[in-house]
PyMOL commands that place a pseudoatom at each C-alpha (Angstrom):
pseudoatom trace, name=CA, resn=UNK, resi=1, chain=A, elem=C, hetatm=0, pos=[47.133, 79.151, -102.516]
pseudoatom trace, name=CA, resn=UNK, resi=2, chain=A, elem=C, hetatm=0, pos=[44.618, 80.172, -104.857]
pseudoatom trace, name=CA, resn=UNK, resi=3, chain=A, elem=C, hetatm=0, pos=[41.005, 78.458, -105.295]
pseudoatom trace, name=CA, resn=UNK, resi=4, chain=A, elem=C, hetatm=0, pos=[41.088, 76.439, -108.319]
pseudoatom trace, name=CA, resn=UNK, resi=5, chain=A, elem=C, hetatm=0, pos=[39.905, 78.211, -111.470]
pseudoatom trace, name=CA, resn=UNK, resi=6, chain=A, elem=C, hetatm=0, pos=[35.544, 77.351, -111.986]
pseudoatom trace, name=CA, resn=UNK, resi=7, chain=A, elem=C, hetatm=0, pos=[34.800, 74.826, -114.421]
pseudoatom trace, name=CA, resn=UNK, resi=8, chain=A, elem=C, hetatm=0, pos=[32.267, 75.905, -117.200]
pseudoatom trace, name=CA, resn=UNK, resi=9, chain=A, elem=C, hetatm=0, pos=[30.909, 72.798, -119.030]
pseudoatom trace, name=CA, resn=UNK, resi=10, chain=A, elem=C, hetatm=0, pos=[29.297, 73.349, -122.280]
pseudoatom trace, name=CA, resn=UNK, resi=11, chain=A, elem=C, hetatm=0, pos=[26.673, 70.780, -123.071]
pseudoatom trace, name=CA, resn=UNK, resi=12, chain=A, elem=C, hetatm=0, pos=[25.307, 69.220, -126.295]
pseudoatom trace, name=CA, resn=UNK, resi=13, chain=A, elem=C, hetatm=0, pos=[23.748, 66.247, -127.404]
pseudoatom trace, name=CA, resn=UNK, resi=14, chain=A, elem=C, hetatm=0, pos=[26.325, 64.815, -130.261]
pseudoatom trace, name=CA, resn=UNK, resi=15, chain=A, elem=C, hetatm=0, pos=[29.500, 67.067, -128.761]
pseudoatom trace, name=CA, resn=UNK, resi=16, chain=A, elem=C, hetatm=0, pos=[30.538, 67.747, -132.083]
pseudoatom trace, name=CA, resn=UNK, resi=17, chain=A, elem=C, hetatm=0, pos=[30.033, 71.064, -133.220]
pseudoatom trace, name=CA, resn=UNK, resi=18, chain=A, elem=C, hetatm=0, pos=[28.198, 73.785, -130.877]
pseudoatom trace, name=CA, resn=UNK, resi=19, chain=A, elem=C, hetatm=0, pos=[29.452, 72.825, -127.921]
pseudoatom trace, name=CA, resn=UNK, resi=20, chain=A, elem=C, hetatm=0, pos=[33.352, 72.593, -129.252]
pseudoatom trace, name=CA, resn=UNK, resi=21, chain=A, elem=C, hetatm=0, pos=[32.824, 76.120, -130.955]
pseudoatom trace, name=CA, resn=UNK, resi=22, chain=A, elem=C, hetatm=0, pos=[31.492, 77.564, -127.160]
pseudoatom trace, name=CA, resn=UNK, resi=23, chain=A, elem=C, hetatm=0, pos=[34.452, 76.087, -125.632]
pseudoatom trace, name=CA, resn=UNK, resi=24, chain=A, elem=C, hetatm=0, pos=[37.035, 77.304, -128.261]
pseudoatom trace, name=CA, resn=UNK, resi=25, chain=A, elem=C, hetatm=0, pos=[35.614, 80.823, -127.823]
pseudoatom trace, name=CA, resn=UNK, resi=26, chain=A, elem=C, hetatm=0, pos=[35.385, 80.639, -124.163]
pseudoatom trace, name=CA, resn=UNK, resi=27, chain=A, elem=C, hetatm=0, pos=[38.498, 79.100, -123.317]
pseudoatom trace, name=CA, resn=UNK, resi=28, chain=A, elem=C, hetatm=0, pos=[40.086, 82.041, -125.862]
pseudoatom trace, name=CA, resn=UNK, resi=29, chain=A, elem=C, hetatm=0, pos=[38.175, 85.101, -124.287]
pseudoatom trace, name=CA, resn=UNK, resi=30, chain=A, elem=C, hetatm=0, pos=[39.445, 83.796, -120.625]
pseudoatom trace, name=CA, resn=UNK, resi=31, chain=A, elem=C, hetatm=0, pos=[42.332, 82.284, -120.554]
pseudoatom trace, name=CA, resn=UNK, resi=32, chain=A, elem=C, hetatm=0, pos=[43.353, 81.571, -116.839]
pseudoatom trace, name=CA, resn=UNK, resi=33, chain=A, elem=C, hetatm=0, pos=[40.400, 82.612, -115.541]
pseudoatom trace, name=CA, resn=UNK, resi=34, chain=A, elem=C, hetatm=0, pos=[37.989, 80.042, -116.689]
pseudoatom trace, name=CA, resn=UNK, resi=35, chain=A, elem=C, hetatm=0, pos=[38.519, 76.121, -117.076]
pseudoatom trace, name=CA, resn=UNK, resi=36, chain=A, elem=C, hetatm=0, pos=[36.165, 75.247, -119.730]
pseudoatom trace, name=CA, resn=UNK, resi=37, chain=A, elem=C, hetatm=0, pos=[35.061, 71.644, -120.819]
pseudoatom trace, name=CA, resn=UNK, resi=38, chain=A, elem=C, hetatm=0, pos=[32.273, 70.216, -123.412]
pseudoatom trace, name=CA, resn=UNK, resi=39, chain=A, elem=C, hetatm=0, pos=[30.787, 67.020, -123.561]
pseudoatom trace, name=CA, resn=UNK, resi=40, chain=A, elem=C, hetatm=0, pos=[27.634, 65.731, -124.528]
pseudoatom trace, name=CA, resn=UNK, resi=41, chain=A, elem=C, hetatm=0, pos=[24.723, 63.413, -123.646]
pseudoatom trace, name=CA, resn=UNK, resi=42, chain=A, elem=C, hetatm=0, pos=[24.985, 60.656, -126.878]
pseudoatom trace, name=CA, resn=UNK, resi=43, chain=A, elem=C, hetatm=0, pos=[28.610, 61.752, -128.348]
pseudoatom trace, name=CA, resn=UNK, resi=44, chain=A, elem=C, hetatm=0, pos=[29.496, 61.157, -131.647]
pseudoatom trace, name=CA, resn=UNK, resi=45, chain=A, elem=C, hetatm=0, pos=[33.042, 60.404, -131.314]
pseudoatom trace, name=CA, resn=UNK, resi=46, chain=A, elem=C, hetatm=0, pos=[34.394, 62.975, -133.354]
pseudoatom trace, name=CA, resn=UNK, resi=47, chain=A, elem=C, hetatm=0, pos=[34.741, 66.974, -133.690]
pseudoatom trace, name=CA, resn=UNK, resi=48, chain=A, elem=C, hetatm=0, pos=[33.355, 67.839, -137.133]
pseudoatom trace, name=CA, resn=UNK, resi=49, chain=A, elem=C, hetatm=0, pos=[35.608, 68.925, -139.608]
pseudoatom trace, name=CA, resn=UNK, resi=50, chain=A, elem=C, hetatm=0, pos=[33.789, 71.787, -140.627]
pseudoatom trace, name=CA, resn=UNK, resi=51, chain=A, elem=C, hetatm=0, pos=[33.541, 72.967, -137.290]
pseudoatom trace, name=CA, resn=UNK, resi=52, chain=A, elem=C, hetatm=0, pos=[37.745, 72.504, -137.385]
pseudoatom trace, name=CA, resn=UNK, resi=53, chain=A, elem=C, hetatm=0, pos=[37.767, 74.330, -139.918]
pseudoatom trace, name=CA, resn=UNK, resi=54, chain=A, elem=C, hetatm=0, pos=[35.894, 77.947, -139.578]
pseudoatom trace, name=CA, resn=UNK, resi=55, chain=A, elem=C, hetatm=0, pos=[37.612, 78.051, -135.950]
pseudoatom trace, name=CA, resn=UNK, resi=56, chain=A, elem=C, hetatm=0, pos=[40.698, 78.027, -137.887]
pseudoatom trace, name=CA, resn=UNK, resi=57, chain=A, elem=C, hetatm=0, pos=[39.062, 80.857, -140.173]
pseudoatom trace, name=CA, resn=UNK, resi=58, chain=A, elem=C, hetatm=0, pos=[39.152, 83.691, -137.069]
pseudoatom trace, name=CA, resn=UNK, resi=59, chain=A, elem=C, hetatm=0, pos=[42.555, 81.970, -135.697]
pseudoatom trace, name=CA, resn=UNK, resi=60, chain=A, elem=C, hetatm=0, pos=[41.311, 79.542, -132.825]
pseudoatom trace, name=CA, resn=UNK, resi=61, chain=A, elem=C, hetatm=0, pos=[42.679, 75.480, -132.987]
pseudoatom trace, name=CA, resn=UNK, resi=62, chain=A, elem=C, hetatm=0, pos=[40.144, 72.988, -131.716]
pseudoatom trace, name=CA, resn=UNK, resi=63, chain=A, elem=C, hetatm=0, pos=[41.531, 70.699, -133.915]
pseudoatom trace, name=CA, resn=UNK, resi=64, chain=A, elem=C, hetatm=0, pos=[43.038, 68.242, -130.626]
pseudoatom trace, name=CA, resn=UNK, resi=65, chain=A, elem=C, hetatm=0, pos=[39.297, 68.566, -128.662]
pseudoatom trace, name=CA, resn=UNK, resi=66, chain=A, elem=C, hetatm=0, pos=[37.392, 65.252, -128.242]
pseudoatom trace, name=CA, resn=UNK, resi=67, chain=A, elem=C, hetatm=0, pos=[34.306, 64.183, -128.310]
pseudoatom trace, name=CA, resn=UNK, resi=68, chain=A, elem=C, hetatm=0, pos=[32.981, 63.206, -124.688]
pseudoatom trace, name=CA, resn=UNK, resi=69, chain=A, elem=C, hetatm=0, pos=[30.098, 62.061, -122.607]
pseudoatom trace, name=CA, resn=UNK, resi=70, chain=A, elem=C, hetatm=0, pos=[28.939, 63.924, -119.382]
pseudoatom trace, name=CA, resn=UNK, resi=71, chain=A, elem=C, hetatm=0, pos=[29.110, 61.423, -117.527]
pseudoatom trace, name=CA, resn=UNK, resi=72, chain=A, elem=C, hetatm=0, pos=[33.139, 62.038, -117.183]
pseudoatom trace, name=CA, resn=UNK, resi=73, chain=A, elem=C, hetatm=0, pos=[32.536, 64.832, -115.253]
pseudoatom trace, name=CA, resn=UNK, resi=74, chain=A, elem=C, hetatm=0, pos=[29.305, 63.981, -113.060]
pseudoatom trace, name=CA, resn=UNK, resi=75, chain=A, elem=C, hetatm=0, pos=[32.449, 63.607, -110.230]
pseudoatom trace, name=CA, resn=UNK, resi=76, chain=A, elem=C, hetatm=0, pos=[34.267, 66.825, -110.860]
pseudoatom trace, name=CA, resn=UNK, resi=77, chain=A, elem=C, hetatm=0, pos=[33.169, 70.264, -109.040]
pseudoatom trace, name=CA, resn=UNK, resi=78, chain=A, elem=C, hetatm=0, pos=[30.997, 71.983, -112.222]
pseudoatom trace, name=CA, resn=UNK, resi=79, chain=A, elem=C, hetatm=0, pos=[30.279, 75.643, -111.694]
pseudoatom trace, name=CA, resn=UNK, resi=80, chain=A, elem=C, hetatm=0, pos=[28.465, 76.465, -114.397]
pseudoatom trace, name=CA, resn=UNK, resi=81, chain=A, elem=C, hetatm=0, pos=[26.283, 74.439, -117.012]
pseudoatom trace, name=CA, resn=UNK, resi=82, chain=A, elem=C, hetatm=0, pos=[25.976, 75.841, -120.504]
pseudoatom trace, name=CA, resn=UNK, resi=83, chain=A, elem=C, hetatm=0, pos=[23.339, 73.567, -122.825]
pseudoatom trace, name=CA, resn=UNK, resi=84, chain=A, elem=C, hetatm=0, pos=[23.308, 74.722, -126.432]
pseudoatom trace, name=CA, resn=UNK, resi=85, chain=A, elem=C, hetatm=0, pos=[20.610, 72.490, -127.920]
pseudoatom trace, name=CA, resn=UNK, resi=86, chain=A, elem=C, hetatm=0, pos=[17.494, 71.485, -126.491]
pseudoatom trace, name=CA, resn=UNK, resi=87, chain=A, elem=C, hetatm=0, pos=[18.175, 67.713, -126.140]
pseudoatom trace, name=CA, resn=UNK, resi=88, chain=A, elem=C, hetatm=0, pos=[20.933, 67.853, -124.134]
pseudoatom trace, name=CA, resn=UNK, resi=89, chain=A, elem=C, hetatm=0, pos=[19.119, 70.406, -121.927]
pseudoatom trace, name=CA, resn=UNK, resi=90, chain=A, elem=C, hetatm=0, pos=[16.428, 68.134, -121.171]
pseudoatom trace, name=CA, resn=UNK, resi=91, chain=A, elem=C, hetatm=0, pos=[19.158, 65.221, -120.378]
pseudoatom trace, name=CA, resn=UNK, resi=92, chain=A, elem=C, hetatm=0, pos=[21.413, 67.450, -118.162]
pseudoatom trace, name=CA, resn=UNK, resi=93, chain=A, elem=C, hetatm=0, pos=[22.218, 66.073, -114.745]
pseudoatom trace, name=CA, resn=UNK, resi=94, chain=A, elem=C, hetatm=0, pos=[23.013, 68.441, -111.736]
pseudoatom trace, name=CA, resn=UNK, resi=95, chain=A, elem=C, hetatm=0, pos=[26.623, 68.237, -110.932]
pseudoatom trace, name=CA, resn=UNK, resi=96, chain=A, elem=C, hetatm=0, pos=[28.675, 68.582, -107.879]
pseudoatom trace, name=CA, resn=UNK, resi=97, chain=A, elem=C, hetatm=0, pos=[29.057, 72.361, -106.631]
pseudoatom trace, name=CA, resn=UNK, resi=98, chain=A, elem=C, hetatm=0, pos=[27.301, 73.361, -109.923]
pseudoatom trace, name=CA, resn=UNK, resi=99, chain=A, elem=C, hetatm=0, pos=[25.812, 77.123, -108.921]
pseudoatom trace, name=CA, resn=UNK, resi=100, chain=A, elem=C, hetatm=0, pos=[24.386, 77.919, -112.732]
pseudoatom trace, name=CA, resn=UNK, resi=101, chain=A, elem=C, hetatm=0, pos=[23.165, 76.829, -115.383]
pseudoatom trace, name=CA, resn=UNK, resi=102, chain=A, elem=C, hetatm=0, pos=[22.446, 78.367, -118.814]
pseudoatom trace, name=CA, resn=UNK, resi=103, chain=A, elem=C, hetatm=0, pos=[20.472, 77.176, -122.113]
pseudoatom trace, name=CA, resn=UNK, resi=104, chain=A, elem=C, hetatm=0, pos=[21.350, 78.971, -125.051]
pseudoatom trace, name=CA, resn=UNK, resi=105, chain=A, elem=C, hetatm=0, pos=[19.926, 76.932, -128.236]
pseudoatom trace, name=CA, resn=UNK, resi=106, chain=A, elem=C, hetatm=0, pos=[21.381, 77.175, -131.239]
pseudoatom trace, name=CA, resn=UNK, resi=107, chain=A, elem=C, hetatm=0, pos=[20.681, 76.059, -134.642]
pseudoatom trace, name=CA, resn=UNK, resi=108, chain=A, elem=C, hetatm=0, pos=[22.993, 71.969, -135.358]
pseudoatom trace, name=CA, resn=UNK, resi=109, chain=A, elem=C, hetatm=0, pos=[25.335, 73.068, -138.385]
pseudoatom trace, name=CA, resn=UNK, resi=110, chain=A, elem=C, hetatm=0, pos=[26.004, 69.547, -138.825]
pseudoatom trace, name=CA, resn=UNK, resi=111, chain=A, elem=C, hetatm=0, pos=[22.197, 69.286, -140.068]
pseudoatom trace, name=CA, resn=UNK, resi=112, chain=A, elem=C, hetatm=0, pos=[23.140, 71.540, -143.040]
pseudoatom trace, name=CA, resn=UNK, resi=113, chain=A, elem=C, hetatm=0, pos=[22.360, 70.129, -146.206]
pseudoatom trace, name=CA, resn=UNK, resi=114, chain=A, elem=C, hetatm=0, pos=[23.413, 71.238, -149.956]
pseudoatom trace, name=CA, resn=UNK, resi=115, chain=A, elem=C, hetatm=0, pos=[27.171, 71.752, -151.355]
pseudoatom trace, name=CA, resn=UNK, resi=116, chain=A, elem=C, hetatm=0, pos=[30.295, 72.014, -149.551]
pseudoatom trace, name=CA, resn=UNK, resi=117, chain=A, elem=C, hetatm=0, pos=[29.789, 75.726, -149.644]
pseudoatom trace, name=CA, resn=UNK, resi=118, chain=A, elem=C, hetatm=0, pos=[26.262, 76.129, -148.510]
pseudoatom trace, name=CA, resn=UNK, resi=119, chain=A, elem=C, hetatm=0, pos=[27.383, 74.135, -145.508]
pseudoatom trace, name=CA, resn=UNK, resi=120, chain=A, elem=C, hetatm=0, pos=[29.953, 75.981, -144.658]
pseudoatom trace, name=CA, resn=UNK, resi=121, chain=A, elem=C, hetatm=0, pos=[27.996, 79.151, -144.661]
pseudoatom trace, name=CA, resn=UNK, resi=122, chain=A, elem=C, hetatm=0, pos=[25.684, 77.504, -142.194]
pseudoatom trace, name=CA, resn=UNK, resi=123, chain=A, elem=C, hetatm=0, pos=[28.710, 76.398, -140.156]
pseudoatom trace, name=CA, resn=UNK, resi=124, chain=A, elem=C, hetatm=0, pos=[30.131, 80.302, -140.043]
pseudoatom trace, name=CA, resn=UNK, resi=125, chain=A, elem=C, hetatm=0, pos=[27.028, 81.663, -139.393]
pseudoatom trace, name=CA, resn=UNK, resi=126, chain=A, elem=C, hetatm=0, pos=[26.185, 79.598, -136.419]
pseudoatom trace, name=CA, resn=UNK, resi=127, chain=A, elem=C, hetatm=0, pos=[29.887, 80.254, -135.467]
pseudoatom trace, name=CA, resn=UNK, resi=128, chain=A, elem=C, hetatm=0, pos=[29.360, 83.688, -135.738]
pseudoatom trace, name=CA, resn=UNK, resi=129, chain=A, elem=C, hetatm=0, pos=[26.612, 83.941, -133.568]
pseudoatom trace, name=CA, resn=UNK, resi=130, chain=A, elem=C, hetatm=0, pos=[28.167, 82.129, -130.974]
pseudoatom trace, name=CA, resn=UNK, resi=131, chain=A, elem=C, hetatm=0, pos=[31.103, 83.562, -131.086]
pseudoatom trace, name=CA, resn=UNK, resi=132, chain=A, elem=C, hetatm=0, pos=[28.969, 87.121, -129.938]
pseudoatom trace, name=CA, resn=UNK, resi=133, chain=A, elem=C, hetatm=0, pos=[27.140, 85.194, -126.962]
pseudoatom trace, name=CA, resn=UNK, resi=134, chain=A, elem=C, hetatm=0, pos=[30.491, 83.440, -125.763]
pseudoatom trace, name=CA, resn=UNK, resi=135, chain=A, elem=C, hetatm=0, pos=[32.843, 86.523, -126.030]
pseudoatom trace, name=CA, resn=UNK, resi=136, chain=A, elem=C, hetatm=0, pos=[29.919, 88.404, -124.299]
pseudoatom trace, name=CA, resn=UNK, resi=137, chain=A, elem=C, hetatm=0, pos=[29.614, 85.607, -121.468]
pseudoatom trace, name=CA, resn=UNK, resi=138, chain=A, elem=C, hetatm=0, pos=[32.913, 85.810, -121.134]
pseudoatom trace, name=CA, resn=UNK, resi=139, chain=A, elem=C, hetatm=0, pos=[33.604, 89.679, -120.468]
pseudoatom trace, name=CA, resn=UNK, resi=140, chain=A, elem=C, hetatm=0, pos=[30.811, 89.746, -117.884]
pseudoatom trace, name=CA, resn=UNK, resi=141, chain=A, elem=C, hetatm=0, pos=[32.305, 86.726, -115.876]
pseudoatom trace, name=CA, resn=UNK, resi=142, chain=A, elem=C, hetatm=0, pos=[35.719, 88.570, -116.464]
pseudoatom trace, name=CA, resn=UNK, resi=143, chain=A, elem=C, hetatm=0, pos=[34.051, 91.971, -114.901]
pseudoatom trace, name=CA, resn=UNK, resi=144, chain=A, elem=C, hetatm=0, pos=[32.314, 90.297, -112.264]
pseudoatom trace, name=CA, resn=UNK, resi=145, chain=A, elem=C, hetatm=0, pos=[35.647, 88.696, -110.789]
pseudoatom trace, name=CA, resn=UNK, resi=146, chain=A, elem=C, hetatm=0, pos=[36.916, 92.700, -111.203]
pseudoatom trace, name=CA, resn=UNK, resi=147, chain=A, elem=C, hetatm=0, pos=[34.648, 93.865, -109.129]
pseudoatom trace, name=CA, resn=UNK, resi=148, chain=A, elem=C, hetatm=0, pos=[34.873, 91.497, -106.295]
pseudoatom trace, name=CA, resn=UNK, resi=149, chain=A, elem=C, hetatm=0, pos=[38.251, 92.565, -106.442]
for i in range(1, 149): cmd.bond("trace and resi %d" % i, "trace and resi %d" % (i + 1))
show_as sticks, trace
zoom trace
């Protein structure tokens, strides 16, 4: 029987838009290798729809994630902690089995301001960076399981 697959939660404070763009990525770039969650410290209830929307742009869905509090999974074996703002990195718990922990800030698209457009350029540009760190996390966890191998 194989071990269960490690559990990578991706922390925020409003789990609406950083941490759901870090899980789309991740959960694309490893599928079956990784289970990947995101939740946040105070969530808002809802994925923003811009944040729907320029995952759709380069082809991933994230249009059925949730919005969730970490306290859902303080009972669930967590190997690795990702926090991608600074609030919810100073709120983060220590979960059960959880081995590492990462905090990789970026900037909160949903604090853009200005047209429709001019949001949405601030929504693709933090999506774009992320999308770099994610895929890159990704192919190094995906390497390091080769080489155990």
């Amino acid at each position: 029987m194989n071990p269960p697959l490690p559990l990578i939660l991706v922390l925020c404070t409003g789990n609406s838009c950083r941490s759901h763009l870090a899980e789309g990525f991740l959960r694309a770039a490893a599928p079956g290798r990784l289970r990947v969650a995101s939740a946040g410290s105070k969530p808002a209830g809802f994925v923003h729809p811009l944040a729907i929307k320029v995952m759709a742009e380069v082809g991933l869905d994230i249009s059925q994630h949730t919005s969730k509090h970490l306290s859902e999974f303080l009972n669930q074996p967590v190997e690795t902690v990702i926090t991608v703002c600074g609030n919810a990195d100073q709120a983060c718990p220590i979960f059960p089995g959880q081995m590492n922990r990462h905090h990789w800030p970026f900037p909160d698209p949903a604090h853009a301001t200005g047209t429709d457009d001019e949001k949405l350029k601030v929504f693709r540009e933090v999506r774009d960076q992320m999308r770099r760190v994610f895929e890159a996390y990704a192919a190094g966890r995906i390497d390091a399981v080769k080489g155990r191998a």
